[in-house]
N, C-alpha and C positions, 0 to 999 in steps of 0.2 A: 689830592692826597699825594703826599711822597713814599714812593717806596726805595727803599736801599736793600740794595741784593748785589750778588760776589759768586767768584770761585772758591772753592773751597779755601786757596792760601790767602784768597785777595790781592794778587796780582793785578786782576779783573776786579773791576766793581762799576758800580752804574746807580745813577739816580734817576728815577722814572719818575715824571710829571702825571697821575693819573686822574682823570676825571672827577670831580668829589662828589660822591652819594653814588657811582656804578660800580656794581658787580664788576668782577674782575675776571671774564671767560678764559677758563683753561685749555686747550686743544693737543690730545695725546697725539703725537704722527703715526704715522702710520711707514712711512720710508725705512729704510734698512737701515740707516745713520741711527736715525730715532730709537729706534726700536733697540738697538745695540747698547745707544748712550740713556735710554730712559726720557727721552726730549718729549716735554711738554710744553707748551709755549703761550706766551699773550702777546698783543701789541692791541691800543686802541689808535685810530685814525685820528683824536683828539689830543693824545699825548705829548710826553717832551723827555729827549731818553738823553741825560750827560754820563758818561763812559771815560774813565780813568785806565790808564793802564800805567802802573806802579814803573816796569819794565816790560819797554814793549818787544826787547829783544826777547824775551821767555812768554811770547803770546805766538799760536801757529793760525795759520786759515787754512781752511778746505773747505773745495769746491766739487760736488759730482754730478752726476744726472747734467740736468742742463748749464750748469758750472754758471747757475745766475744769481746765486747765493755765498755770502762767507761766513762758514762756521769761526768762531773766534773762541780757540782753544789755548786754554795756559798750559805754559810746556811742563810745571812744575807738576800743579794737580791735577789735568788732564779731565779737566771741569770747563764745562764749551754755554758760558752763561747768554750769551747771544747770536743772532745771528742778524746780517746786515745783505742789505742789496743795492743797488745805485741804478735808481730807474730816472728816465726822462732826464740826468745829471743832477740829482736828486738822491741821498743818503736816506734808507727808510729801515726799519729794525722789527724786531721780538726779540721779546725775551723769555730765556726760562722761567718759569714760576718756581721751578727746583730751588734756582740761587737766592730766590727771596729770603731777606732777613730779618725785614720789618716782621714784627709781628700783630696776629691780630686782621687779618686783611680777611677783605670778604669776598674769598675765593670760591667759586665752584668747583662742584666736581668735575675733572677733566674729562672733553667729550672725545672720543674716536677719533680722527678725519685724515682721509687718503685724498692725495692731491695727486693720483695714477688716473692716468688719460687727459691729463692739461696740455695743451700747448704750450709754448715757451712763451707765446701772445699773451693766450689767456692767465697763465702765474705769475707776469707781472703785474697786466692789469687787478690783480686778486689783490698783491702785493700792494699795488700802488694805492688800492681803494680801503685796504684795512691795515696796514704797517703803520706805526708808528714814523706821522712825516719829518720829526723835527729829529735830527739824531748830531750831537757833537761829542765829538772825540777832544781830551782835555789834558 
């Protein structure tokens, strides 16, 4: 199934490759970022995530905590539709389920989950075994 999801202006936008016939796990964060911006998130290990940026001068990143993550934020709507990491030299993603615009998608309800007390070992490895692997920028 394809999903097309955006920032609010569509600055940002992104086509995700997802599995066909799975549920689409939602996972509300639990981090201070999260919590602030609303960040609920998916990625499957099976997917295929292609990412447009309209003008990528008016896109920001931020990095905190272990600064092994990039928020990718448009500077116009200040809508942060993904988030990307580079493990083993290797591009791996989630996305907001927020930005989705497909509709009709058979989403769950979003579950809790705090990633406080990880090592910076173990939230790659976390990363690496459930992010979305395939990710190109277009």
């Amino acid at each position: 199934m394809r999903i097309h999801g955006a920032c609010h202006c569509g600055n940002i936008s992104f086509e995700l490759d997802w599995p066909d016939g799975a549920a689409i796990p939602a996972r509300r964060c639990g981090c201070g970022f999260c919590r602030k911006h609303g960040g609920v998130w998916t990625a499957s290990p099976a997917g295929r995530l292609e990412v447009t940026l309209r003008d990528p001068q008016r896109v920001s990143h931020y990095r905190f905590g272990t600064r092994t993550a990039d928020f990718h934020i448009c500077s116009d709507c200040g809508a942060a539709p993904l988030v990307t990491s580079e493990i083993g030299g290797r591009l791996r993603a989630v996305v907001s389920v927020n930005a989705f615009e497909t509709p009709g998608l058979p989403l769950g309800d979003a579950a809790d989950v705090s990633f406080d007390g990880e090592s910076e070992a173990e939230r790659l490895e976390r990363r690496a075994r459930n992010w979305i692997p395939d990710v190109r920028f277009v």
